[in-house]
C-alpha positions as MATLAB code, in Angstrom:
seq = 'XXXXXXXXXXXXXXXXXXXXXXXXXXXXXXXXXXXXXXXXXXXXXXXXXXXXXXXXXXXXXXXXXXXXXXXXXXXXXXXXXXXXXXXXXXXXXXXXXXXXXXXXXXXXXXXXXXXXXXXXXXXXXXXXXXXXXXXXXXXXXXXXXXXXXXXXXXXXXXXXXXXXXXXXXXXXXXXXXXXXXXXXXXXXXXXXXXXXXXXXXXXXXXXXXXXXXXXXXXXXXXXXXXXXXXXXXXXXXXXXXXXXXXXXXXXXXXX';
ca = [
      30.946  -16.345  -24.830;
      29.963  -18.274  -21.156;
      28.096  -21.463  -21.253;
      24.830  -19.614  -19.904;
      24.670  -17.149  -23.142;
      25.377  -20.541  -25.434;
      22.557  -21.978  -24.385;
      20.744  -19.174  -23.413;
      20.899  -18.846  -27.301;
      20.119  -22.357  -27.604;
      16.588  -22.264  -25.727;
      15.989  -19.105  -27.760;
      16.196  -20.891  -31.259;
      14.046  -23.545  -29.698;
      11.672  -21.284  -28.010;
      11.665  -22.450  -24.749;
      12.342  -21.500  -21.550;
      14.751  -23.107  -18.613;
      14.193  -27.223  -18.258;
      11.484  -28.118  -15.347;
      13.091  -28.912  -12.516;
      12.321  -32.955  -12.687;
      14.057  -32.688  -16.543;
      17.055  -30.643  -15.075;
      17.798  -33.000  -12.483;
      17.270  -36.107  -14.974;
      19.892  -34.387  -17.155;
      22.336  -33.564  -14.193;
      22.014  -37.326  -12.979;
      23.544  -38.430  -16.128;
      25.825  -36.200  -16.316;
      26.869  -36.786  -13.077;
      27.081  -40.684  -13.655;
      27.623  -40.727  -17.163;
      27.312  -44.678  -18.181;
      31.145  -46.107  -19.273;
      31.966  -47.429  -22.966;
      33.083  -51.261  -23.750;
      36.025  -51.342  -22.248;
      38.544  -53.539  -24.464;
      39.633  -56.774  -22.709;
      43.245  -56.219  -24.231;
      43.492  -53.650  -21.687;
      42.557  -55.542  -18.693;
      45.591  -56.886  -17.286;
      48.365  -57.534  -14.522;
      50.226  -54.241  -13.835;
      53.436  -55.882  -15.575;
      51.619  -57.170  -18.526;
      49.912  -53.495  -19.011;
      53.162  -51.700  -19.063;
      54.748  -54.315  -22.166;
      51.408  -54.022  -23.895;
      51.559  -50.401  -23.941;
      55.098  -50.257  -24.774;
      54.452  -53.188  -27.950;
      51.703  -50.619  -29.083;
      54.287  -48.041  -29.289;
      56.769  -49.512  -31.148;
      53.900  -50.863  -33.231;
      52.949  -47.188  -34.674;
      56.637  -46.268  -35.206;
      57.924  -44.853  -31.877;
      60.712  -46.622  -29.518;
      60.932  -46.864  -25.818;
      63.784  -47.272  -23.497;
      63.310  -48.095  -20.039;
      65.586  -45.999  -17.650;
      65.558  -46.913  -13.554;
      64.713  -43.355  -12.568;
      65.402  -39.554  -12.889;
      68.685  -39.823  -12.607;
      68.968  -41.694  -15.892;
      67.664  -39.440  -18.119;
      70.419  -37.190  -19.076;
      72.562  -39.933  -19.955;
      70.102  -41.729  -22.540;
      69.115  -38.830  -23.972;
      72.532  -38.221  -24.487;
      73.273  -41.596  -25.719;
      70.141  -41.417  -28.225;
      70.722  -38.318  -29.671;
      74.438  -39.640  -30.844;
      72.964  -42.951  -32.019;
      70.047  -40.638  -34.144;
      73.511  -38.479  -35.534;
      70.923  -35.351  -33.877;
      72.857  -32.395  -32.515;
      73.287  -32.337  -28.610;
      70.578  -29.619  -27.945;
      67.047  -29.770  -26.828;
      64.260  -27.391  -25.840;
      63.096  -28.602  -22.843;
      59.368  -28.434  -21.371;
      59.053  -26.436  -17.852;
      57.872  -29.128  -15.968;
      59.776  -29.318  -12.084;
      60.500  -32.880  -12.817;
      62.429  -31.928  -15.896;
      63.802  -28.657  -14.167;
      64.984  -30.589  -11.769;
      67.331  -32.999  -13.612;
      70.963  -32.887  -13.100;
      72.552  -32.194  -16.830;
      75.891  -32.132  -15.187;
      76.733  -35.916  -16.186;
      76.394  -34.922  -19.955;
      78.241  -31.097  -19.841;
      77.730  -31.396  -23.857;
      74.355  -31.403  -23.973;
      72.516  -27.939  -24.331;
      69.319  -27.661  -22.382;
      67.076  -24.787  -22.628;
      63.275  -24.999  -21.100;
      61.028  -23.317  -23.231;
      57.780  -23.393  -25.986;
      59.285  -24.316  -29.132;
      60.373  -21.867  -31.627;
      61.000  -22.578  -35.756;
      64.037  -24.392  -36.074;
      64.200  -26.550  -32.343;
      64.856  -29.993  -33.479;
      64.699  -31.982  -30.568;
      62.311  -31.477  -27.654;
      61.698  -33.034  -24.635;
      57.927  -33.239  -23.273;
      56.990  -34.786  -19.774;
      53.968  -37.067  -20.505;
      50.764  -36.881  -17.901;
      49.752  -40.431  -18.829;
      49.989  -43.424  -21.508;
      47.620  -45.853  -22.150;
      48.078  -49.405  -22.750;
      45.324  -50.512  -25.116;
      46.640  -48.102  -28.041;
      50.043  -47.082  -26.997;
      49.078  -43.583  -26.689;
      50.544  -40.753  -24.524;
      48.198  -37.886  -23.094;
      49.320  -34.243  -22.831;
      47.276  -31.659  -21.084;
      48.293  -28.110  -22.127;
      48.811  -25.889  -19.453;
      52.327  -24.195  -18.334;
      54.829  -27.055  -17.568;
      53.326  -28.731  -20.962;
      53.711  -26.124  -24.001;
      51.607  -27.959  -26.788;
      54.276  -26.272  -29.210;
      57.030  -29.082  -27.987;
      54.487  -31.872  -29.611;
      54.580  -30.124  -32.702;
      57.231  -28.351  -33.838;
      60.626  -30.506  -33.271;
      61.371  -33.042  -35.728;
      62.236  -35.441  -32.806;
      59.644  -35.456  -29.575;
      61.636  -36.910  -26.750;
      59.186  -37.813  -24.122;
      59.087  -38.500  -20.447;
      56.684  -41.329  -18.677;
      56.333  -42.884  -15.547;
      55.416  -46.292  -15.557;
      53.040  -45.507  -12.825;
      50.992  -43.246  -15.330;
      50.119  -46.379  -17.451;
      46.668  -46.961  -17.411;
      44.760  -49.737  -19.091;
      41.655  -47.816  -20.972;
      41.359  -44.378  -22.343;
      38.122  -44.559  -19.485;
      40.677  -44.550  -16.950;
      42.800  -41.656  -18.107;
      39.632  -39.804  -18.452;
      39.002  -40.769  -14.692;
      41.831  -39.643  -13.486;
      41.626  -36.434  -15.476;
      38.788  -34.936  -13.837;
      39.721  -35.858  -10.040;
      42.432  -33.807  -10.417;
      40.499  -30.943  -11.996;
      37.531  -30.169   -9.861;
      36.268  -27.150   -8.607;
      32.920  -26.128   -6.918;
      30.859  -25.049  -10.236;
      31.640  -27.850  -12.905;
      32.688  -30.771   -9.880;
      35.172  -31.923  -12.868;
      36.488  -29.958  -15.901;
      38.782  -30.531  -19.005;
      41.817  -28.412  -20.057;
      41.899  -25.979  -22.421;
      43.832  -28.425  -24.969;
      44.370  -32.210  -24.712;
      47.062  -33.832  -27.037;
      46.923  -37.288  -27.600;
      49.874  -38.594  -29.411;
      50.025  -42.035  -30.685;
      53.316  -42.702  -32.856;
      55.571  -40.236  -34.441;
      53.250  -38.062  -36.977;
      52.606  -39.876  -40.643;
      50.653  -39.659  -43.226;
      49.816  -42.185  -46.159;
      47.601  -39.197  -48.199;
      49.387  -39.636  -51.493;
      50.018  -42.575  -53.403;
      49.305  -44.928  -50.402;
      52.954  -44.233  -49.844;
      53.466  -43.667  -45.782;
      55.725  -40.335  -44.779;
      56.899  -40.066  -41.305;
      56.775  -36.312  -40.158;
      53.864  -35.179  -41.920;
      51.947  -32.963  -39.529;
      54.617  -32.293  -36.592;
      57.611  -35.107  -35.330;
      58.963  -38.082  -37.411;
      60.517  -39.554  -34.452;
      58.851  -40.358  -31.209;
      61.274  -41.708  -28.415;
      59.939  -42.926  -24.691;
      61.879  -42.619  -21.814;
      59.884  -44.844  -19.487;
      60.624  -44.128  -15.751;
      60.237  -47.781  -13.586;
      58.572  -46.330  -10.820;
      56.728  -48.547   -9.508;
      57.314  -51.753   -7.955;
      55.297  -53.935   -9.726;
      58.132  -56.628  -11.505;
      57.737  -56.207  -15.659;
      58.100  -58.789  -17.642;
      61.594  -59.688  -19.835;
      61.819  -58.705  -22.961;
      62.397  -61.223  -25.883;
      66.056  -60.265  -25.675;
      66.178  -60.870  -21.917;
      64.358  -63.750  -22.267;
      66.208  -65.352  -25.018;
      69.208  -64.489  -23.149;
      67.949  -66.425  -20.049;
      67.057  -69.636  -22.245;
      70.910  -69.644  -23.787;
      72.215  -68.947  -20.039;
      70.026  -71.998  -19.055;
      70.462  -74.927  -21.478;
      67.585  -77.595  -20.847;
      65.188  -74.525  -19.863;
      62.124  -74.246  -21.765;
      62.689  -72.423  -25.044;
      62.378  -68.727  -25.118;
      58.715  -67.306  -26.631;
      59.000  -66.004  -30.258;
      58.434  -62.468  -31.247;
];
């Protein structure tokens, strides 16, 4: 059903006609400049400082990140993760040109297939449109380089992001959402489906007790791309390793 028999259906149950024109151009103002929600001050931060908070918040809700130095780098650490996880070396891949376009040939044992996700598929690997710091969460429109079935199905969700598709606030994602979508008769639409994943699936419905893998993955792995050149901050182990390389230093900063 279009929009125009919804609420053509609408002003029917409220017998009425079409909004006056003063009314219809009060509603399309808002719409138009729709006014912005708090935006948490967590989120506000150096480029550097976003990129560790939203990697904190995943590993805070159960997933893990790795941070690889570019394309070129993914083949190998999937390979390497998949042998630390004891998973098999095969993965349904998503058709996404940056994925397409990796070069499997340093890892000849791996077995790549790009597909939607089929019963069975135990490891998949998704290409992420954007994360966002303040919750650690990753944002998946569906369309055809992004089957929603690789998000559900596969017990492990591999899942590539660029660090240059962090954002701060879910307002900004949203932003960025609908300049990229625009077209003459909405001036900024939505996709059909939009995933947000925060954290492998769980559940804590019976007994309090918390089960990984309840409603689609149990494991949730990051590949985070540095794209950018914004420096990142160390991480404790880096920085820890610093402090013992320079006795005297100040002391490295706790966990």
């Amino acid at each position: 059903m279009s929009k125009d028999a919804i609420l053509g259906a609408i002003r029917r149950g409220l017998k009425r006609g079409p909004l006056p024109a003063d009314q219809a151009a009060m509603v399309e103002g808002r719409l138009a400049r729709h006014p912005r929600h708090l935006i948490p001050a967590r989120s506000r931060l150096p480029r550097a400082e976003q990129v560790a908070l939203f990697i904190r918040n995943v590993e805070k809700e159960f997933g893990t990140v790795e941070r690889i130095p570019d394309l070129a780098a993914v083949p190998a650490a999937i390979g390497d993760y998949l042998a630390a996880q004891n998973l098999p070396a095969r993965l349904v891949i998503a058709p996404h040109p940056e994925l397409q376009g990796l070069d499997w040939s340093a890892r000849p044992m791996l077995e790549v297939e790009a597909r939607r996700a089929r019963d069975g598929d135990q490891v998949s690997l998704q290409h992420a449109w954007a994360g966002v710091a303040e919750t650690g969460t990753l944002f998946f429109p569906s369309d055809a380089t992004r089957p929603t079935t690789l998000n559900l199905l596969p017990d492990t969700e591999i899942v590539l992001l660029r660090a240059s598709a962090i954002v701060g606030a879910y307002e900004e994602a949203w932003d960025r959402l609908r300049a990229e979508r625009r077209d003459a008769l909405t001036g900024g639409f939505m996709p059909r489906n939009l995933m947000l994943v925060t954290g492998p699936s769980r559940s804590a419905d019976i007994e309090q007790t918390l089960e990984l893998g309840a409603h689609g993955p149990r494991r949730l792995h990051v590949l985070l791309v540095e794209d950018e050149p914004a420096p990142r901050l160390a991480t404790p182990e880096e920085a820890r390793a610093e402090a013992i390389a320079q006795p005297g230093g100040p002391a490295a900063p706790g966990d």
